[in-house]
Every structure is written in structure tokens, then in C-alpha cells.
C-alpha positions in Angstrom: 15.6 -4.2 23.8 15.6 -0.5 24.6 13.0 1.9 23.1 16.0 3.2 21.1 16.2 0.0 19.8 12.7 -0.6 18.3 11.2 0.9 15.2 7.6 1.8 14.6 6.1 -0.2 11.6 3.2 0.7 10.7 2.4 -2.8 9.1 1.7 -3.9 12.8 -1.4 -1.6 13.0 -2.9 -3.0 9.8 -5.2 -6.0 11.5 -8.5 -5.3 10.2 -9.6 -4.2 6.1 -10.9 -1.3 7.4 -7.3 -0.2 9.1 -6.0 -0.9 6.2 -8.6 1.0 3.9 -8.2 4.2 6.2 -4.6 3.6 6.3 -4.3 3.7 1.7 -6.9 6.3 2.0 -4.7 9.0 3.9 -2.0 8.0 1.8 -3.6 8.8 -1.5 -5.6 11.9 -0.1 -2.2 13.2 -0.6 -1.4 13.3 -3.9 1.6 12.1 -3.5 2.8 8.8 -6.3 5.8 7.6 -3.9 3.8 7.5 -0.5 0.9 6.0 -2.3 3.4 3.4 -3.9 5.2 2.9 0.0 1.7 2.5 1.2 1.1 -0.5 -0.9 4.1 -1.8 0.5 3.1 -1.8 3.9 0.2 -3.3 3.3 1.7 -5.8 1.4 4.2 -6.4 4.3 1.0 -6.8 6.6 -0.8 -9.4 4.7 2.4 -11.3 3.5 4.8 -10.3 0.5 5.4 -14.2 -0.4 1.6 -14.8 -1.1 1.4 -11.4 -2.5 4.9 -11.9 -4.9 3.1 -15.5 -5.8 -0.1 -13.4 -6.7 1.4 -11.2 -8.8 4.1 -12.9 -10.5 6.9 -10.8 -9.3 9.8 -11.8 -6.8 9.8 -10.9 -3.0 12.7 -9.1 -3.5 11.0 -7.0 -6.8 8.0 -6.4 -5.0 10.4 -4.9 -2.0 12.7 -3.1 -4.5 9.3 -1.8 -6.2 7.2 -1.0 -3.7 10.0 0.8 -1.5 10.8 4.7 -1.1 13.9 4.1 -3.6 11.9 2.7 -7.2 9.7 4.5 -9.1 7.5 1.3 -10.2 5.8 0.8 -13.2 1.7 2.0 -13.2 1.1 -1.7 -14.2 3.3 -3.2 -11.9 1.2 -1.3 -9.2 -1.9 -2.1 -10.9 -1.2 -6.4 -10.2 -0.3 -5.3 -6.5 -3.9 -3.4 -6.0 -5.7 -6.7 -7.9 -3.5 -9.2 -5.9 -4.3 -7.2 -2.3 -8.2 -7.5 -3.3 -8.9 -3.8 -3.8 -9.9 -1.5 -6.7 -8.6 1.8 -7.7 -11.5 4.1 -8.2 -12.2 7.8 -8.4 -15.0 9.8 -6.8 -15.7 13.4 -8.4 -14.8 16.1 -6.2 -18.5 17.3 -6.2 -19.6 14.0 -5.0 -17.3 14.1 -2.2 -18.3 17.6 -1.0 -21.9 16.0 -1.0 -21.2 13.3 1.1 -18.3 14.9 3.5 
């Protein structure tokens, strides 16, 4: 295989839960619905979509379709992939940031 020939997946990189926390966390900083929803993804990808479409319910090829650049998926149908992946959405006040920054 040429270096032509391979593609760069970020999923590879995502070994440890604090790659992956960094990872989300850049994502959401953001703003952005669709990257934070592809970011899932490829976390997903990283830590198995079969366990995580078994976890949640939904079919491989659902949590593909919904998870992907193309859907727009449902806040719920986000919400069971954050709950099946272990984490928690949560806020921080802007203030509280600046504090701690």
C-alpha cells in the first residue's frame, strides 16, 4: 500500500479515555452540532459500534447512518450514544471556566 493509498482515521489515535476526552472536547469547543455528532462516531468506531448498537438498541448500520456527516440525528438518539459510551453531557459556566483556564 502506497501512502496514497491509506487514509488517516482518527479512531486509531483514540487508545486511552483521556484521548478520547480531549478528542470530544475539541469537537464540542466548537460549537458545531454535526462535528460534535461525527465525533461520537469516531469514538464509537474506536470502542466498537456492535457493542455500542447492542448498548443502545439501534442497528450498526443506524448508528453509522446517524452518527455520520450525512444525518442530522435525533437529540435522544445522541443522548443513548453519550450513556452507552460511559460519559455525561455537562455544562460549565463560562465564568467558571475563565477561573480555572
Amino acid at each position: 500500500m502506497t501512502a496514497s493509498d491509506s487514509r488517516y482515521d482518527t479512531a486509531e489515535f483514540l487508545r486511552t479515555e483521556e484521548d478520547t476526552r480531549l478528542y470530544l472536547d475539541a469537537c464540542l469547543e466548537d460549537g458545531d452540532y454535526a462535528l460534535a455528532v461525527q465525533a461520537l462516531g469516531v469514538i464509537a468506531r474506536a470502542r466498537g459500534m456492535s457493542q455500542l448498537a447492542r448498548d443502545t438498541g439501534i442497528s450498526r448500520e443506524g448508528l453509522y447512518r446517524a452518527l455520520s456527516a450525512e444525518d442530522n440525528p435525533e437529540f435522544a438518539t445522541v443522548m443513548k450514544v453519550i450513556k452507552a459510551l460511559g460519559m455525561k453531557l455537562q455544562t460549565a459556566m463560562y465564568e467558571e471556566l475563565q477561573a480555572t483556564g
